[in-house]
C-alpha positions in Angstrom: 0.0 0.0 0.0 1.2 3.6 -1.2 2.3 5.0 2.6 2.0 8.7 0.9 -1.2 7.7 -0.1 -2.8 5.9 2.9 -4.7 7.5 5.6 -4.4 6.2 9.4 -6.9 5.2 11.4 -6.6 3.7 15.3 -9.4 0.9 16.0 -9.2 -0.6 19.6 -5.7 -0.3 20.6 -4.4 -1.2 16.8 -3.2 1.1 14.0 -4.2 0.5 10.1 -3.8 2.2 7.0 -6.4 2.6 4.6 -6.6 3.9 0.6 -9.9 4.4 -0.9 -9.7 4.2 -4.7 -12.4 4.2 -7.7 -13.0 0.8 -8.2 -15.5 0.1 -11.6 -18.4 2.3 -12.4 -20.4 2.9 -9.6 -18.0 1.1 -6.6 -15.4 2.5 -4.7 -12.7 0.4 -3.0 -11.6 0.5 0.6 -7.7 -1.3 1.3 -7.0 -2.0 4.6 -4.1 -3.1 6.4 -2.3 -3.5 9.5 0.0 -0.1 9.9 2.9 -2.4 11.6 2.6 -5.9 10.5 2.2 -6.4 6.8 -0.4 -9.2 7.2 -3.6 -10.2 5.6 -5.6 -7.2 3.8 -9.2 -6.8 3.3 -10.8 -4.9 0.2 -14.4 -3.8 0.9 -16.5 -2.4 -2.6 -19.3 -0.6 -2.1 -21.9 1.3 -4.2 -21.0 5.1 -5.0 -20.9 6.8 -8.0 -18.7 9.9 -6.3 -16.5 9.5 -9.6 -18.8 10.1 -11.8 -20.1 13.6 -9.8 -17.3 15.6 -12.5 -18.9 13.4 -15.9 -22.3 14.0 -15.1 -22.1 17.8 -13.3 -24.4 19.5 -13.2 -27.3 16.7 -13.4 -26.0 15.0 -10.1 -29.0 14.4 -8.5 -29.7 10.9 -9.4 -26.3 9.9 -8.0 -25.3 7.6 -4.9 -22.9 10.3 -3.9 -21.3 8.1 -0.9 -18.4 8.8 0.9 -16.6 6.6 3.6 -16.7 8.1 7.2 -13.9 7.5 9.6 -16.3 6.1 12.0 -17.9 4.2 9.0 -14.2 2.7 8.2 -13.6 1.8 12.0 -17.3 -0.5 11.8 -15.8 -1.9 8.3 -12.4 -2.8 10.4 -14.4 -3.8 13.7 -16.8 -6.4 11.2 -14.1 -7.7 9.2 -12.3 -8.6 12.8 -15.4 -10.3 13.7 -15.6 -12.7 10.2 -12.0 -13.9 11.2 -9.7 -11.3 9.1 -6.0 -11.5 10.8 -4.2 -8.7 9.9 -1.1 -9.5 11.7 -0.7 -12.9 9.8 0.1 -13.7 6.6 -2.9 -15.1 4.1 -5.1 -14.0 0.8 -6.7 -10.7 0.7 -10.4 -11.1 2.2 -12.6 -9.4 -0.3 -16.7 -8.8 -0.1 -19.1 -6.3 -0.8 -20.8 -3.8 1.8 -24.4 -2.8 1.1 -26.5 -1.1 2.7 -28.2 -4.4 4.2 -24.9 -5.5 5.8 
C-alpha cells in the first residue's frame, strides 16, 4: 500500500492504514491493512458513483454520492475482525461487498 497515499486510522488499541480508490463504475474500494505488521488485507467495494459527480455535473442528482466516514471505516475494520480477518498474519486478501443491508 502507497504510505503517501494511505490515511491512518486507530481501531481498539491497533493502528491500520487505509486507501480508498475508484473501483469500476459505480463502486469504490476500501484497502486495509495493519499499519505495523504487513499481514492479511481486506478490500471492501461498495456502491458510490462519487466518480462520476465531475462526468455527469451539473445533473448530479440521481447519484449515490457516498463517501466513507472514519467512523464508518472503524465499523468496516471492527466487522471484518469479527468474520475472522487476521491482519497481523500472513494469508489471501479477504474481499466482499458492503451494502446497505450488511
Amino acid at each position: 500500500m502507497n504510505k503517501k497515499r494511505s490515511k491512518k486510522i486507530t481501531v481498539g488499541e491497533e493502528r491500520y492504514a487505509y486507501v480508498i480508490s475508484p473501483a469500476t463504475k459505480g463502486q469504490l474500494a476500501l484497502t486495509v491493512e495493519h499499519e505495523e505488521v504487513k499481514g492479511q488485507k481486506i478490500r471492501v467495494y461498495l456502491k458510490s458513483e462519487i466518480n462520476e459527480f465531475w462526468v455527469e455535473f451539473p445533473y448530479v442528482e440521481d447519484l449515490n454520492l457516498k463517501l466513507l466516514k472514519p467512523s464508518e471505516i472503524s465499523l468496516i475494520i471492527e466487522d471484518a475482525l469479527s468474520r475472522g480477518w487476521t491482519p497481523k498474519s500472513k494469508g489471501p486478501m479477504i474481499t466482499y461487498n458492503l451494502d446497505e443491508n450488511s
